[in-house]
N, C-alpha and C positions, 0 to 999 in steps of 0.2 A: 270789763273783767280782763285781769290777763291771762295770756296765753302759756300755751304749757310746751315742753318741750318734747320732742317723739325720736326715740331711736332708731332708726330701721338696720339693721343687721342680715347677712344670710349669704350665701355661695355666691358666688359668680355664674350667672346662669338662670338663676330660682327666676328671674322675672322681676325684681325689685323694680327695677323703672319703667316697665309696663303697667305695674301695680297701682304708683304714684302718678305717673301720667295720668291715669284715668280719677284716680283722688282729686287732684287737682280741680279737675273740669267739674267736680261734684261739689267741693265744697270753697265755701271762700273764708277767706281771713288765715289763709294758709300763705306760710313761707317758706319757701325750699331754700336751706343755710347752701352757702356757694363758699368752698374751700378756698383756701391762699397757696399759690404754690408758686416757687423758685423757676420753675425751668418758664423756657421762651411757650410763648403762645405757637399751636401747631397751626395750619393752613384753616381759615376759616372760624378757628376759635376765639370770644371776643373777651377781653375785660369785660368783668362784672356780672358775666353771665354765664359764660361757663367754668371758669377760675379768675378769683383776685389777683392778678399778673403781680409779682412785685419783688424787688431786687435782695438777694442775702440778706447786706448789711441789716436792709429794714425786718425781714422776717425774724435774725440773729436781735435783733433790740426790741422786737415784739416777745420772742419769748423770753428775753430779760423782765420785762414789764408786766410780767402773765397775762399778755393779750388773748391767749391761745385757752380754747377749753381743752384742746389736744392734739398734737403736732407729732409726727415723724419724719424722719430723712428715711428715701427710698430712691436707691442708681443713682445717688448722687445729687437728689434734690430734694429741698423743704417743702411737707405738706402741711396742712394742719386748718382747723374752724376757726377764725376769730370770735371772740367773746363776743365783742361790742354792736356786731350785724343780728347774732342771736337774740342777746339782752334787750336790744333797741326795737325787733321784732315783736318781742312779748308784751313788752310795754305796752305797745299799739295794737296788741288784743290779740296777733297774731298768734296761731300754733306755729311751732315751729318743726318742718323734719328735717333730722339730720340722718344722711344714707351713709354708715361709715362702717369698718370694720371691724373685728371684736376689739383688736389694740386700742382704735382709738373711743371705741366706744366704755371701756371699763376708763380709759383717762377724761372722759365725758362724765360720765356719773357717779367718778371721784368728785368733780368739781360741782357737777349739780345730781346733788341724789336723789331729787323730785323728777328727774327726768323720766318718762315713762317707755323701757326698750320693748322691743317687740323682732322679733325674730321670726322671718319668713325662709321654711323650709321647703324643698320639692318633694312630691308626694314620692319619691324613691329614688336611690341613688343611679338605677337605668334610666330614670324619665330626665336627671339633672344632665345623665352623657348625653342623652337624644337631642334635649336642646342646647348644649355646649355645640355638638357637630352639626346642627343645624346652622347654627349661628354662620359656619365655613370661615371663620376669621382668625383659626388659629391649627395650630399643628398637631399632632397625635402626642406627640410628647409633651405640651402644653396642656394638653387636653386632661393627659393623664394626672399631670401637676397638679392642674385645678381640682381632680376629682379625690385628690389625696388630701389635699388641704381642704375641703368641703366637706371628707369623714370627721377631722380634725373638730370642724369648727361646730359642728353636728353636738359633739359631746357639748359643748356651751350652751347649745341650744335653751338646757332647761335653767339658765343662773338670768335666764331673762325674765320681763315680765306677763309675755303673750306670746305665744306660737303662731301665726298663720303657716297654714299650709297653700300653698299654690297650683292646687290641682286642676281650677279653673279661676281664671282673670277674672271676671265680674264677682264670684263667690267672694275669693281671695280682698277683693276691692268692699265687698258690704261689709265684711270683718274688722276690718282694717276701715271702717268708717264709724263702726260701729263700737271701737275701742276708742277713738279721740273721742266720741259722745259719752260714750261711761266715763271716761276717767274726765267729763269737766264735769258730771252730776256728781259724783266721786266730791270733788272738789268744789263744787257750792254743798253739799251737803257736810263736807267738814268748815266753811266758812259759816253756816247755819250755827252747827255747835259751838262755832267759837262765840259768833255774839251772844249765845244764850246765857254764858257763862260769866 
């Protein structure tokens, strides 16, 4: 059977790769999509596995060629998901997640409308600053940035297909286990109807 595609969406903070991390270890024939981006590799970061390292020119003729489910320029460097790593995934049975933000997620489900989003929220906007400044990895003025753009992205919340909330990790994780299982009975049970027909 093939596999289907998974949006994940939500604040900087909520926990999204806590979440997935532990997905991971629970289920298999999962593929976490790994972005393409322009700037150099930082200290310790590898091709292919934390980003597709690769030079303008080639990203500048990937998106001539609609390589890209959805790309932006950000301080001066190309980001974006290649098509052909996702498609190549599903084929092979694989679910696919993609961890991306609202921009590139609505230029995501432009391209594929079957894609299934799902939007992880924190159970308040105090509990998203607690863990921002736990984190200690950014400034009070950052801090503040992110909590602005986090009301912002709040209002989107409901144009997805699923809410988690991440009040607790393991809950937040059965949910979110529990939505790739529906939406693939979802989906044999519309390939049922089709050969009926």
């Amino acid at each position: 059977m093939k596999g289907k595609a998974f949006i994940i969406s939500g604040p900087s903070g909520v926990g999204k790769s806590t979440i997935l991390h532990e997905l991971f270890k629970r289920r298999e024939k999962l593929y976490f999509s790994i972005s393409a981006t322009t700037r150099p590799p930082r200290a310790g970061e590898v091709d292919g596995v934390d980003y597709h390292f690769i030079q303008v020119e080639r990203f500048r003729r990937m998106i001539g060629e609609d390589a890209f489910l959805e790309y932006a320029e950000f301080v001066g460097n190309f980001y974006g998901t290649p098509k052909r790593y996702v498609e190549d995934a599903m084929e092979r049975g694989e679910d696919v997640i993609l961890d991306i933000e609202l921009q590139g997620a609505i230029q995501v489900h432009q391209k594929m409308p079957e894609a299934v989003r799902i939007f992880v929220l924190p159970p308040s906007i105090s509990e998203l600053e607690r863990r921002l400044r736990t984190r200690g990895t950014e400034t009070d003025d950052k801090i503040a940035g992110r909590l602005i753009r986090a009301r912002t992205e709040f209002e989107s919340a409901g144009s997805y297909d699923y809410i988690v909330i991440n009040d607790d990790v393991e809950k937040a994780v059965r949910e979110l286990d529990a939505i790739l299982t529906a939406e693939h009975c979802r989906a044999g049970e519309r390939s049922d109807a089709l050969s009926l027909t």
